[in-house]
C-alpha positions as CSV (number, residue, x, y, z in Angstrom):
1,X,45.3,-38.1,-10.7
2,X,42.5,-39.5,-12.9
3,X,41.7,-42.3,-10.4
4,X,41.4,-39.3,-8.0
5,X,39.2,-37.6,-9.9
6,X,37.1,-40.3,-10.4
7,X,36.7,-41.4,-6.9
8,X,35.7,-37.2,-6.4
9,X,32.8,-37.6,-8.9
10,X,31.5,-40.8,-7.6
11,X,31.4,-39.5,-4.2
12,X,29.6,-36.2,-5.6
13,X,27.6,-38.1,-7.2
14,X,26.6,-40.3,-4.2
15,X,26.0,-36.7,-1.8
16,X,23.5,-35.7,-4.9
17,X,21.9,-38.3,-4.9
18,X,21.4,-38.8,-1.3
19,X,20.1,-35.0,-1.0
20,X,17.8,-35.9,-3.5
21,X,16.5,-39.2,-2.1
22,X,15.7,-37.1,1.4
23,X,12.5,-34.9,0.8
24,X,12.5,-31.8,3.3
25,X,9.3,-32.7,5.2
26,X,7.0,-29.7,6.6
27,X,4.4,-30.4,9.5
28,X,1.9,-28.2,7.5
29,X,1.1,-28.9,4.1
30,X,-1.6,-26.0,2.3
31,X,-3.3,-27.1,-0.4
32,X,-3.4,-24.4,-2.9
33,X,-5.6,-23.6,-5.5
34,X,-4.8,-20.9,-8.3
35,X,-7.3,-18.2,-8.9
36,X,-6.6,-16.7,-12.4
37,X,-8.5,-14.5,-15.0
38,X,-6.6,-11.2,-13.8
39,X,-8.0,-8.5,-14.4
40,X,-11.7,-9.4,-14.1
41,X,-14.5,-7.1,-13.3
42,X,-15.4,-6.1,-10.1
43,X,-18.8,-7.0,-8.3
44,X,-21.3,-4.0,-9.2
45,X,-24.4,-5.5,-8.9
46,X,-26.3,-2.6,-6.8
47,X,-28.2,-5.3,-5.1
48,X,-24.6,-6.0,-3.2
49,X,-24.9,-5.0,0.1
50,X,-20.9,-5.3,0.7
51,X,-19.8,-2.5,-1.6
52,X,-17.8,-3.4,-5.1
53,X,-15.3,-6.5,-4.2
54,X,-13.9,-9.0,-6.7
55,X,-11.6,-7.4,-9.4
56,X,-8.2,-8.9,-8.8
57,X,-5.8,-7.4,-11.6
58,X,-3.3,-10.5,-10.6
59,X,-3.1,-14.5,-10.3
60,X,-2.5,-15.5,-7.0
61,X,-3.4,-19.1,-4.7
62,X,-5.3,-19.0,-1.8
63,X,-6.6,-22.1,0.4
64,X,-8.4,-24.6,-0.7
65,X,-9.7,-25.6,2.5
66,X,-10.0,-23.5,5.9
67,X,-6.9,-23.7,7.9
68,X,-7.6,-27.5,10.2
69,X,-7.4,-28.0,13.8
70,X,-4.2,-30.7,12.7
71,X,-2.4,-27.6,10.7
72,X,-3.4,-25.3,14.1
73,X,-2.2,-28.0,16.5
74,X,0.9,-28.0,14.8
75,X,1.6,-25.0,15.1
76,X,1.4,-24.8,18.6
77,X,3.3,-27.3,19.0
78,X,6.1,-25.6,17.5
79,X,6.1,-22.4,18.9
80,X,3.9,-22.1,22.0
81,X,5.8,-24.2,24.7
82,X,5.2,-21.0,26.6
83,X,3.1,-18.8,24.7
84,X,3.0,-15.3,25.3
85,X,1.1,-13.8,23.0
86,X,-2.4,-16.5,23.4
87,X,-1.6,-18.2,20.1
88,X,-4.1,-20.9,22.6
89,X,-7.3,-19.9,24.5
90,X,-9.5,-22.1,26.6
91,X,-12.3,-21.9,24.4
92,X,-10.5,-24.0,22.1
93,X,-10.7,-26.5,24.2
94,X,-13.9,-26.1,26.6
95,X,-16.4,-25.2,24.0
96,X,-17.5,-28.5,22.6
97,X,-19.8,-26.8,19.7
98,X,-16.6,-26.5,17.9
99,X,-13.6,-28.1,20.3
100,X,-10.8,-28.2,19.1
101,X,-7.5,-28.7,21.1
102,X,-6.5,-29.7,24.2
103,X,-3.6,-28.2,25.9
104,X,-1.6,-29.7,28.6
105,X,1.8,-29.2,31.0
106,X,2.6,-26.1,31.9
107,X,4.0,-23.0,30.8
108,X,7.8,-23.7,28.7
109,X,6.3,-27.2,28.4
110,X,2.8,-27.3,26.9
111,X,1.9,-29.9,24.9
112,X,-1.3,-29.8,22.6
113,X,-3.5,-32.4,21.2
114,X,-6.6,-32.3,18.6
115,X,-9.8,-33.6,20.4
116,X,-12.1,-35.7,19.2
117,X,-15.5,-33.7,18.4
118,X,-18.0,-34.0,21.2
119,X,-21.1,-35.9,20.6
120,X,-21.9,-38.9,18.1
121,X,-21.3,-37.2,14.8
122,X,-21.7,-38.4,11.0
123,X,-19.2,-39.3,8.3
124,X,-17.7,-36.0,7.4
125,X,-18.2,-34.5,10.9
126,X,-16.0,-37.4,12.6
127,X,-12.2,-35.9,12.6
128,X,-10.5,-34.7,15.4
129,X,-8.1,-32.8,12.9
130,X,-9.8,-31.9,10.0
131,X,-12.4,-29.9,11.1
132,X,-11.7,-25.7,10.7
133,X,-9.6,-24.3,14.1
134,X,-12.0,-21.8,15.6
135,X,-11.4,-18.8,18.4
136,X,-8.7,-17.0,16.5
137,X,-8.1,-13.6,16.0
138,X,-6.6,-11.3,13.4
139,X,-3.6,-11.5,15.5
140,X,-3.2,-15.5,15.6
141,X,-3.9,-15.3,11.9
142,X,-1.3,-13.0,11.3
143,X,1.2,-15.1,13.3
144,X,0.4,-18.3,11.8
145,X,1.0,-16.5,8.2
146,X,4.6,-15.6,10.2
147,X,5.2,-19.1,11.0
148,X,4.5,-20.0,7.1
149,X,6.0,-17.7,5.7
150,X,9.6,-18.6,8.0
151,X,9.6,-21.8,7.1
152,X,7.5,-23.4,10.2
153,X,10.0,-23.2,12.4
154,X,10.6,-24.9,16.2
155,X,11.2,-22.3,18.9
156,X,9.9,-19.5,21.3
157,X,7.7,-17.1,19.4
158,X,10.0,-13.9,18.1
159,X,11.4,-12.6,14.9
160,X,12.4,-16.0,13.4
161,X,9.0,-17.8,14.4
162,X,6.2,-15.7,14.8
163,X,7.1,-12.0,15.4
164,X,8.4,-11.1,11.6
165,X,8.0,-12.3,8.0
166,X,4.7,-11.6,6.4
167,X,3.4,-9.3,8.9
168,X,5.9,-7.2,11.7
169,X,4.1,-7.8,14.8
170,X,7.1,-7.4,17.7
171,X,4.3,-8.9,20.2
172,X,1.3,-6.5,19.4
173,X,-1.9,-8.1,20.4
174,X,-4.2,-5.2,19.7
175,X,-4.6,-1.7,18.4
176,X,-4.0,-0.8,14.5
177,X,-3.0,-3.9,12.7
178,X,0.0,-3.7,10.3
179,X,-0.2,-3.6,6.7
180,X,1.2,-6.8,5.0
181,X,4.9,-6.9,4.4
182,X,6.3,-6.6,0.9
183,X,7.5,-10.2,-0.1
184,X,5.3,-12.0,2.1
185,X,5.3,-15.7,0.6
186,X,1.8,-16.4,3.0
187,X,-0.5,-13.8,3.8
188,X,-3.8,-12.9,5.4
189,X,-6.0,-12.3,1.6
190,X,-8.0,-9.4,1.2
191,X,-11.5,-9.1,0.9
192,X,-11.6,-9.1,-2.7
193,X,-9.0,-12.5,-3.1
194,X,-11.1,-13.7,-0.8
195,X,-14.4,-12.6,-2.6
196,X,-13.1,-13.9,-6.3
197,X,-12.1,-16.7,-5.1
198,X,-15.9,-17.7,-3.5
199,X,-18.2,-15.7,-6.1
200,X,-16.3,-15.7,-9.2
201,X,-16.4,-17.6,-12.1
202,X,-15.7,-16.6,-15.8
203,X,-17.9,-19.0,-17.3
204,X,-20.7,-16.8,-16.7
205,X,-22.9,-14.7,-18.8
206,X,-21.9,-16.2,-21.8
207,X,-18.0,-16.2,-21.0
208,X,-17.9,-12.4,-19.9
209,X,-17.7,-13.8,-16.3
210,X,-19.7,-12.8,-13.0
211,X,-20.3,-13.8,-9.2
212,X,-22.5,-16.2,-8.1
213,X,-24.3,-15.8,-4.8
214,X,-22.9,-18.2,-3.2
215,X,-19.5,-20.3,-3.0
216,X,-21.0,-23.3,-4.4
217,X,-21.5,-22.2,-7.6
218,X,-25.0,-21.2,-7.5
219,X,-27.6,-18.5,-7.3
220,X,-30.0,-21.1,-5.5
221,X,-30.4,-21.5,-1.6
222,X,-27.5,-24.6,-0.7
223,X,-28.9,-27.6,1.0
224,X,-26.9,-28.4,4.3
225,X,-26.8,-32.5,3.8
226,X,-23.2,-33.5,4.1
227,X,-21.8,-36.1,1.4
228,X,-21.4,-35.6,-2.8
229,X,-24.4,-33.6,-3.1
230,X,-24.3,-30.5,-4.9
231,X,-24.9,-27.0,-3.5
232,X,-24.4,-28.1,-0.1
233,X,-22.5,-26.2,2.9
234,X,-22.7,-26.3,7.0
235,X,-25.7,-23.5,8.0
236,X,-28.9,-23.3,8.9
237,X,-31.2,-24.5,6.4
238,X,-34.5,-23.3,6.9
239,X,-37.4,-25.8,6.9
240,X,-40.4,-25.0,8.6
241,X,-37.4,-24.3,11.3
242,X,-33.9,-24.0,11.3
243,X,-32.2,-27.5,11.1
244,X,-28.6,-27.8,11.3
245,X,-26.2,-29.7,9.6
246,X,-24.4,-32.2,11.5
247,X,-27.3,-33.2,13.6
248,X,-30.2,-32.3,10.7
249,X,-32.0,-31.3,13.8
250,X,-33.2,-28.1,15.7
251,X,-32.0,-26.7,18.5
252,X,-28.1,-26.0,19.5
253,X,-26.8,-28.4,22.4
254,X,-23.8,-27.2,24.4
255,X,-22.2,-30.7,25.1
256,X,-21.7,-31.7,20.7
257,X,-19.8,-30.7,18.1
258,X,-21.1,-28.6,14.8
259,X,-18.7,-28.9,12.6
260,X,-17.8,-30.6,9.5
261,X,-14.6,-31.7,8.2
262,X,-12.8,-29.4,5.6
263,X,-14.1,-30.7,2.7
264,X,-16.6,-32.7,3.3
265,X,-18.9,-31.3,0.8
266,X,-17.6,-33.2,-1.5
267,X,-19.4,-31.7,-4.9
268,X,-19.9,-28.1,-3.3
269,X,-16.4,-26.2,-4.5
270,X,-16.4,-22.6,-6.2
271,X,-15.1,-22.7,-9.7
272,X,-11.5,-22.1,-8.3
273,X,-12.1,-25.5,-6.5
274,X,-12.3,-23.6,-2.6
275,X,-14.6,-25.0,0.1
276,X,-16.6,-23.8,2.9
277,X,-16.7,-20.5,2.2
278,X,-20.7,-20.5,2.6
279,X,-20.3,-22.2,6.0
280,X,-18.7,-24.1,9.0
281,X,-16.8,-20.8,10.1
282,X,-16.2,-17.3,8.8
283,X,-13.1,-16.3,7.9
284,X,-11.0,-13.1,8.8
285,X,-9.6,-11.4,5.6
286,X,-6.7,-8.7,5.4
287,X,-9.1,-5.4,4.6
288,X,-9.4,-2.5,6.4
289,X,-12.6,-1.9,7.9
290,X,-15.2,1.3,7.3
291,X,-12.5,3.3,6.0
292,X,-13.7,3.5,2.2
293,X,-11.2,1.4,0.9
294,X,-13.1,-2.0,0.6
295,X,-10.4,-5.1,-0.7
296,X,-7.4,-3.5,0.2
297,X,-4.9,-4.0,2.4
298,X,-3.7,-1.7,5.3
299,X,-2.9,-0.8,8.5
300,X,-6.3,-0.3,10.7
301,X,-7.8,-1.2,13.8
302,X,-10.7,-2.7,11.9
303,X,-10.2,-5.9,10.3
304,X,-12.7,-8.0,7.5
305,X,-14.6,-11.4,8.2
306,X,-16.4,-12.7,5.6
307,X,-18.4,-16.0,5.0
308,X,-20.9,-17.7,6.8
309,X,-21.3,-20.6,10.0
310,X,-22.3,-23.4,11.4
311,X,-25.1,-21.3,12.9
312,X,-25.3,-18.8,10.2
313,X,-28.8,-18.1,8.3
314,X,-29.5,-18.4,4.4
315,X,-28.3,-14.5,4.9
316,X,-25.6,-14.7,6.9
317,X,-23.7,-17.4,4.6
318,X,-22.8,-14.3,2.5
319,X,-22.0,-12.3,5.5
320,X,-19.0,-9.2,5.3
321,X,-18.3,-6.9,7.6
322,X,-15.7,-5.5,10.0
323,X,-14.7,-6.4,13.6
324,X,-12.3,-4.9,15.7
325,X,-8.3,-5.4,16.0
326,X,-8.6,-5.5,19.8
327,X,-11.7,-7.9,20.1
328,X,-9.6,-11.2,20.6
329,X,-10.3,-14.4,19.6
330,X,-13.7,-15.3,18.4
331,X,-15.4,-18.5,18.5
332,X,-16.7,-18.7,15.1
333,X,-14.0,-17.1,13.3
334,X,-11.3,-19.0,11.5
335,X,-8.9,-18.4,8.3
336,X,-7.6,-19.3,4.8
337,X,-4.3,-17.5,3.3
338,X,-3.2,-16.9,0.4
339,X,0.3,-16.4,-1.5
340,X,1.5,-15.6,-4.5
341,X,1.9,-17.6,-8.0
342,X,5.1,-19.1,-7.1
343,X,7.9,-18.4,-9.8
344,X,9.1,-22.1,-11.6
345,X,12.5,-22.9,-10.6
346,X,14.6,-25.7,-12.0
347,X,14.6,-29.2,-10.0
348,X,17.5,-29.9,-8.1
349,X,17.5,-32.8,-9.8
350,X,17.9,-31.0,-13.3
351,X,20.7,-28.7,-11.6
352,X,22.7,-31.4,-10.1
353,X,22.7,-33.2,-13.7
354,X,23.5,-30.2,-15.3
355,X,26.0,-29.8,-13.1
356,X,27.7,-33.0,-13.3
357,X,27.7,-32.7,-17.3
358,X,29.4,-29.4,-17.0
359,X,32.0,-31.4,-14.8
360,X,32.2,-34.2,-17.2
361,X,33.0,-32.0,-19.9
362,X,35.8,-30.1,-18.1
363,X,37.3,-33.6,-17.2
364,X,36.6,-34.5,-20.6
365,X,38.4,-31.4,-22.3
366,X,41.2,-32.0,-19.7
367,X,42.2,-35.3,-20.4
368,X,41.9,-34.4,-24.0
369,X,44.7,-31.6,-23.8
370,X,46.9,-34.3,-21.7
């Protein structure tokens, strides 16, 4: 009986340790950042032409980077095989100011690939799949948050993919937008997460905390020169003209690419440690638009973008505002998400140790009453 035993244990053992030596791999890894101080003020500055944004009474993550044309790409390869609800649209891959992915095969078999950015482009505007996904709507958004939120999982896009999870959708495309689903681990952030997150730091005015004016962590007009400069994002800098970034030249060409790599600004985060949210696209956030109710969440047909772009002025780089449900997919909007503070756990490791000691002991006190 005690050689049986043994032999039990050892092969426990053996499965533990196996489990433990085989890493569940994702496709889509988000780099989080934490964005604490809860409970800090709002933006009242009466200079702020958004309205009052920025008190978060809770610590939550959001992106550290703008969701990638590799994460985006991923995706659809996952879920959009055939893809009913336009999680791909030909802009994607046909505008070359910020192309993007190519999709091929036909409908139950396409196949997508991240293309290389058009023209002849400088370190830190070079990566076929780290440059922000453009042309998405709230919708897209909300579906990629879905696919997070279940786990990234392979399949046709319904209640286990894309359809349910951190936002019911049931393949809505347009009208009033639902409110975020209680639970959601991935979400759409509002316009205040959003807002903190850029603005915010609580090393200002001596330790009381307050908002820059731009996510860069500064009150002073960025540069747009790409590398480990600080203050630096992707929009027109103005110069006797408007230069952009990638090319440091004037003029917008249809046939090359404008966008950096997430990132790429090396020395140019917000205190949280975000990037690009003075540039390179503007974002969609989860607030309802021109309803009075500025940073929360709810169901409207009026959805926030915030940020600035590629082709964004000195003014527009703080740009918020509101855009329509049912407008589709834009070509210079993209996303972050956010989640909550996840709650520790212990390791499996610790739990499958603690679980052979308890095992041990039980043999132990058995063999002692024997």
């Amino acid at each position: 009986m005690n050689t049986l035993r043994r032999l039990a244990t050892a092969a426990l053992v053996t499965s533990i340790l196996a489990t433990l030596a085989v890493p569940h791999v994702h496709a889509v890894t988000i780099d989080w950042v934490t964005v604490g101080n809860p409970g800090n003020q709002d933006n009242i500055d009466p200079n702020n032409r958004f309205g009052i944004m920025g008190g978060v009474g809770y610590i939550y993550q959001i992106s550290k980077y703008e969701t990638t044309i590799g994460q985006y790409t991923e995706f659809l390869n996952a879920v959009a095989k055939s893809d009913p609800y336009s999680l791909y649209v030909t802009g994607m891959g046909t505008d070359l100011n910020n192309a993007g992915i190519i999709r091929s095969g036909t409908s139950g078999n396409y196949q997508y690939t991240a293309a290389t950015p058009a023209g002849v482009n400088p370190p830190g505007a070079q990566s076929a799949t780290d440059r922000p996904i453009g042309y998405i709507s709230w919708w897209n958004t909300a579906r990629f948050a879905n696919w997070m939120h279940n786990g990234q999982p392979v399949g046709d896009q319904g209640p286990s993919t894309t359809e349910a999870g951190a936002y019911t959708l049931n393949g809505q495309v347009s009208g009033t937008a639902p409110a975020k689903n209680a639970g959601a681990s991935v979400y759409i952030p509002t316009l205040s997460e959003w807002y903190k997150a850029a603005y915010y730091s609580p090393a200002l005015n001596g330790g009381s905390g307050g908002y820059f004016k731009y996510a860069t962590q500064s009150d002073q007009v960025p540069g747009n020169v790409i590398g480990s400069g600080s203050n630096q994002a992707n929009y027109l800098v103005y110069s006797g003209s408007y230069v952009y970034s990638v090319t440091q030249s004037t003029g917008q060409y249809i046939n090359r690419n404008y966008l950096t790599d997430v990132g790429a600004f090396s020395a140019s985060p917000s205190y949280y440690g975000t990037f690009d949210q003075s540039g390179n696209l503007l974002e969609w956030n989860d607030s309802s638009g021109w309803n009075g109710v500025s940073g929360q969440s709810s169901a409207s047909t009026q959805k926030g973008i915030i940020g600035g772009d590629f082709g964004s002025t000195d003014f527009g780089v703080s740009f918020s505002g509101y855009t329509s449900t049912s407008a589709g997919s834009v070509a210079d909007l993209g996303f972050r998400l956010a989640s909550p503070v996840p709650v520790p756990e212990p390791s499996a490791y610790c739990m499958a140790l603690a679980g052979l000691a308890c095992g041990g002991y039980s043999m132990f006190r058995r063999r002692r009453r024997a």
